[in-house]
Structures are given as C-alpha cells and as structure tokens.
MMTF fields as JSON, N, C-alpha, C and O atoms, coordinates in Angstrom:
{
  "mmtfVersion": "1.0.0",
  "mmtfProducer": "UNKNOWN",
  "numBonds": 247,
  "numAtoms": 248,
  "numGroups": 62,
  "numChains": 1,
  "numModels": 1,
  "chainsPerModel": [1],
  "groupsPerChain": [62],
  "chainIdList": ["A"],
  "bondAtomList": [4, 2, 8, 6, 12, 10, 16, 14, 20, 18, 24, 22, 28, 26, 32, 30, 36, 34, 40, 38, 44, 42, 48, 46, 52, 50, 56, 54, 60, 58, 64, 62, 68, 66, 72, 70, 76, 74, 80, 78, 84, 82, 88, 86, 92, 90, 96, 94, 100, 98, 104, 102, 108, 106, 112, 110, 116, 114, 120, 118, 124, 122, 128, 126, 132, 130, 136, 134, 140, 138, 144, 142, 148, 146, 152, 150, 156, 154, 160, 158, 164, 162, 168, 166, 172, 170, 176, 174, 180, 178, 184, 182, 188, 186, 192, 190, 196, 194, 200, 198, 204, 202, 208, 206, 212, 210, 216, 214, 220, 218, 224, 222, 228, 226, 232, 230, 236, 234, 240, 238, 244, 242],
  "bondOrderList": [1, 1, 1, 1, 1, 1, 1, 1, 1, 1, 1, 1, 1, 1, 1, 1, 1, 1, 1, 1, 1, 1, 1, 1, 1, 1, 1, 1, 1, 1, 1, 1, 1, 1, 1, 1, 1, 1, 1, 1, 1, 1, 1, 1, 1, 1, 1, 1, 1, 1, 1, 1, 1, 1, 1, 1, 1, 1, 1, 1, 1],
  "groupList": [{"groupName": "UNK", "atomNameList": ["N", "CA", "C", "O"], "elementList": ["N", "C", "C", "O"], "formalChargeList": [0, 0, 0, 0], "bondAtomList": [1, 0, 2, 1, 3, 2], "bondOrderList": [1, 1, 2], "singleLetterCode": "X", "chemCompType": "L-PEPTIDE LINKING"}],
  "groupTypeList": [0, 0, 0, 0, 0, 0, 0, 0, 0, 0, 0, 0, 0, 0, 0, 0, 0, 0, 0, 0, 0, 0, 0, 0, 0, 0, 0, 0, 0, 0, 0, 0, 0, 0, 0, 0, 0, 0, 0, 0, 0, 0, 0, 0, 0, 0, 0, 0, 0, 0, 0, 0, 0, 0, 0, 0, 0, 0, 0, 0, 0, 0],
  "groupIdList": [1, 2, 3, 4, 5, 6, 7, 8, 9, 10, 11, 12, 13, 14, 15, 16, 17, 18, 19, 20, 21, 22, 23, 24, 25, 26, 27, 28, 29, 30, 31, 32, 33, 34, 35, 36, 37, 38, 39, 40, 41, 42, 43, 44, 45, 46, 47, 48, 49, 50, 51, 52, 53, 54, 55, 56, 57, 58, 59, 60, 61, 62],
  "secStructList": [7, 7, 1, 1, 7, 2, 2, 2, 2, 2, 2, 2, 2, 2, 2, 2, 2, 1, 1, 7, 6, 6, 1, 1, 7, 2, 2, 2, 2, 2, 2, 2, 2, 2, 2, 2, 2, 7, 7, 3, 3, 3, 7, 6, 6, 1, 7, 3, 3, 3, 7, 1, 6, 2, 2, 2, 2, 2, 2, 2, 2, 7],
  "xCoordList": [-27.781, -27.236, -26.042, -25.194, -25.837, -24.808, -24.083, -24.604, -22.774, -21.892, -20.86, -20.753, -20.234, -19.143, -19.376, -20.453, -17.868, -18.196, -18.087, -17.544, -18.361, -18.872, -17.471, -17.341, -16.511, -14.732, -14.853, -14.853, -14.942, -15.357, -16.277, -15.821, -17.6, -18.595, -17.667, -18.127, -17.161, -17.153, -15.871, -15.855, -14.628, -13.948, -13.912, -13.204, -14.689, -15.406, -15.947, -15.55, -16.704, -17.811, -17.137, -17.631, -15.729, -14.86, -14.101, -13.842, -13.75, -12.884, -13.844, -13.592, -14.936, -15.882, -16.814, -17.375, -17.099, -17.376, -17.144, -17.622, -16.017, -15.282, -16.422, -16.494, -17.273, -18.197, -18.451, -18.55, -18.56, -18.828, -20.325, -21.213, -20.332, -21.549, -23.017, -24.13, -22.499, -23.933, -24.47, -25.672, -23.797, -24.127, -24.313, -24.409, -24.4, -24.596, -26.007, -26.447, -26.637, -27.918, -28.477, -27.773, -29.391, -29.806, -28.728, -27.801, -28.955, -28.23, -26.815, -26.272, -26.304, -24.917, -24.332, -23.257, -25.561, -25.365, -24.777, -23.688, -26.016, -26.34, -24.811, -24.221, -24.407, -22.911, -21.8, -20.744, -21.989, -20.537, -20.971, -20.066, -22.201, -22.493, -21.878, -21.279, -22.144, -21.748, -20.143, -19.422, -19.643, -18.151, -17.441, -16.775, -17.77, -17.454, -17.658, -16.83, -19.135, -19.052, -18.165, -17.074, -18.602, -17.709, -18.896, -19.693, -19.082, -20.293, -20.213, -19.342, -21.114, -21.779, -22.763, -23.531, -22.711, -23.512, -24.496, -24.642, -25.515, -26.808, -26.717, -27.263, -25.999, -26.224, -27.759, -28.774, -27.854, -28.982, -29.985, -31.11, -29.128, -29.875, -30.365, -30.809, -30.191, -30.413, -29.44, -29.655, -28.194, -27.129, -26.616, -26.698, -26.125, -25.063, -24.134, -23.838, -23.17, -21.6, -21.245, -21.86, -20.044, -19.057, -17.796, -17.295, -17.683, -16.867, -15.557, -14.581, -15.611, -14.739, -13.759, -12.572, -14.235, -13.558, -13.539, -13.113, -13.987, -13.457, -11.819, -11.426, -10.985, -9.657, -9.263, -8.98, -9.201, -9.237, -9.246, -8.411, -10.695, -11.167, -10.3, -9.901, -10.115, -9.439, -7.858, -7.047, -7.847, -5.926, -5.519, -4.598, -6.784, -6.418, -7.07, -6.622, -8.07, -8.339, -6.72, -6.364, -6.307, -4.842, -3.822, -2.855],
  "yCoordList": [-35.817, -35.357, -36.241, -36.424, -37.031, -37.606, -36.414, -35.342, -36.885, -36.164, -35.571, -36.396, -34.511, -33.613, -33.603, -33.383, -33.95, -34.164, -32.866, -32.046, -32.291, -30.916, -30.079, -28.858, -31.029, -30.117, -29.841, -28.615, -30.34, -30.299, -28.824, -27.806, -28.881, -27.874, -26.617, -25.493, -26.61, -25.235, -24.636, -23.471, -25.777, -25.158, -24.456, -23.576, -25.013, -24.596, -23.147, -22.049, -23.335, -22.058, -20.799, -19.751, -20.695, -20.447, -19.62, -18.417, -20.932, -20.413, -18.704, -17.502, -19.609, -18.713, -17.649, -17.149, -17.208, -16.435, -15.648, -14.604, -16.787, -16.315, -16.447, -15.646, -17.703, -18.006, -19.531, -20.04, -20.278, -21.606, -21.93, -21.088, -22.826, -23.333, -23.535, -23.8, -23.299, -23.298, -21.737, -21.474, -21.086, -19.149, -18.834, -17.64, -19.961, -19.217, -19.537, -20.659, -18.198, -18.121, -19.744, -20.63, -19.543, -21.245, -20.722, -21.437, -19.759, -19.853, -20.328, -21.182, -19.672, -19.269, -21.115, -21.705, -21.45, -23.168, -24.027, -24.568, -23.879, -24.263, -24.029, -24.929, -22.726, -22.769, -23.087, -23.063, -23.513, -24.265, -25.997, -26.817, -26.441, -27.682, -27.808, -28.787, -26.531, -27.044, -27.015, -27.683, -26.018, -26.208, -27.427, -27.937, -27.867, -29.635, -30.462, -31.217, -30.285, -31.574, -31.047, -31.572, -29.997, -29.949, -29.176, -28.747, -28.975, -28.291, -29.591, -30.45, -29.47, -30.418, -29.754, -28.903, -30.399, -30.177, -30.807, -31.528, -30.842, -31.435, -31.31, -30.399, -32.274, -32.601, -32.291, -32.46, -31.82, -31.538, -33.163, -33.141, -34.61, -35.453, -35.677, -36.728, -34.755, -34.987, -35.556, -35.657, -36.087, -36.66, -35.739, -34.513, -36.35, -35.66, -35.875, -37.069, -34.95, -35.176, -34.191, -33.149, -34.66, -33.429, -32.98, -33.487, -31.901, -31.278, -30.833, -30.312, -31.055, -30.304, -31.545, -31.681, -32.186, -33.414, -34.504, -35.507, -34.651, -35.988, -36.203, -37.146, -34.926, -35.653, -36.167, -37.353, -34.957, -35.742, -37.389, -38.129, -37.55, -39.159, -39.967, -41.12, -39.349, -40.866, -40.787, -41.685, -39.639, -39.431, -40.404, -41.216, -39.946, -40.596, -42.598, -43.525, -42.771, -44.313, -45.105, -46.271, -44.072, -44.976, -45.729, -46.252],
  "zCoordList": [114.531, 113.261, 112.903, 113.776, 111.23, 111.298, 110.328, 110.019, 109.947, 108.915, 110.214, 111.121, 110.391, 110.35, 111.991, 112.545, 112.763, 113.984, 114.812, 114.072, 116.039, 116.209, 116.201, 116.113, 116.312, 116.57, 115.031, 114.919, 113.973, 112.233, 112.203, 111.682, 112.826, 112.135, 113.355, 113.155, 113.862, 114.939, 113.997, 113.6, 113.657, 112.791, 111.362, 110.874, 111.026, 109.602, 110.168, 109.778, 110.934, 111.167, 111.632, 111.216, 112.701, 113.098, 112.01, 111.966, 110.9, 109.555, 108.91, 108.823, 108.618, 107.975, 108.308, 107.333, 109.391, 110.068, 111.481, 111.926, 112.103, 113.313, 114.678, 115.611, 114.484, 115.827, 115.68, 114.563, 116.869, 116.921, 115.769, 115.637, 115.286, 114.901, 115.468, 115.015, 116.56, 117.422, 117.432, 117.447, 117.426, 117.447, 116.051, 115.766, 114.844, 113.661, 112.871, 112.62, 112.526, 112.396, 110.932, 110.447, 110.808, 109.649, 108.276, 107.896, 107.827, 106.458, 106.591, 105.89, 107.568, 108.24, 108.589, 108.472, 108.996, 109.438, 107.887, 107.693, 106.913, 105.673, 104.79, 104.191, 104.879, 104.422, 104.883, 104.251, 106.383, 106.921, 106.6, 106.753, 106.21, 105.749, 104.41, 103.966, 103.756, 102.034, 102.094, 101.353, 103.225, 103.374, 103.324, 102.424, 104.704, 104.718, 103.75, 103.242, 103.392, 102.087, 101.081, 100.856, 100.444, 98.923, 98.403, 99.238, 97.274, 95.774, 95.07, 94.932, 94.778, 93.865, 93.078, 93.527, 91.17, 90.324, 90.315, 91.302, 89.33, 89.05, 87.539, 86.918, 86.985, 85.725, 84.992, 85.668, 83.539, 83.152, 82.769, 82.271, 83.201, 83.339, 85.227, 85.689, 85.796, 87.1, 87.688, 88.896, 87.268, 88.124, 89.063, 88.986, 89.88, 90.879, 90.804, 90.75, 90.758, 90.848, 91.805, 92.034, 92.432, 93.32, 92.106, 91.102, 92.788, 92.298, 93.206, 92.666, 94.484, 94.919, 95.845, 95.55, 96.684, 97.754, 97.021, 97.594, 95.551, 94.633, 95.276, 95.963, 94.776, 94.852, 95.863, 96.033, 96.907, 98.332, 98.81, 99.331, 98.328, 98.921, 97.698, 97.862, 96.703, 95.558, 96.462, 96.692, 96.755, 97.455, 98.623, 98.713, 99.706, 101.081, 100.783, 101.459, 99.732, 99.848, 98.502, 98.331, 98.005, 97.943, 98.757, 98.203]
}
C-alpha cells in the first residue's frame, strides 16, 4: 500500500474512532483514508479538485 505511513493511518483511526487501523472494519478503513487525503469534488465537467489540503501543500512548498 502506498500513501499514509502506518504511525499516519493508526493516528487518524485513533483520532476517529479510538482503535488502531488495523481493528477497523472496510468502511471504518475508507474514512480514515478520506481523512488523510482531504474531500475532493467532481466538477460537473468531471474534473477533480481538492478542497480541503490545497492550503496546506501551497503553505509547506513555500
């Protein structure tokens, strides 16, 4: 698996439900994933945009 390293998904999962990532059932998984990344839209031309860790990444690549 690439993305969010396991000290990342246990804290997230931890935050959000109060159990490591490995003890949390598929949905339970699926929302500590959308945690980390951010939300993102789907433009009605099919684009993708984020909405939420834009600022973040423009902040820390200054």
């Amino acid at each position: 698996m690439t993305g969010a390293s396991t000290e990342e998904r246990n804290a997230a999962a931890q935050e959000r439900f109060g159990k490591n990532f490995d003890e949390c059932d598929s949905m339970e998984r699926i929302k500590v994933g959308g945690h980390i990344g951010g939300s993102r839209n789907i433009t009605p031309g099919g684009e993708k945009e984020r909405t939420v860790d834009d600022s973040k990444k423009s902040e820390s690549s200054e």
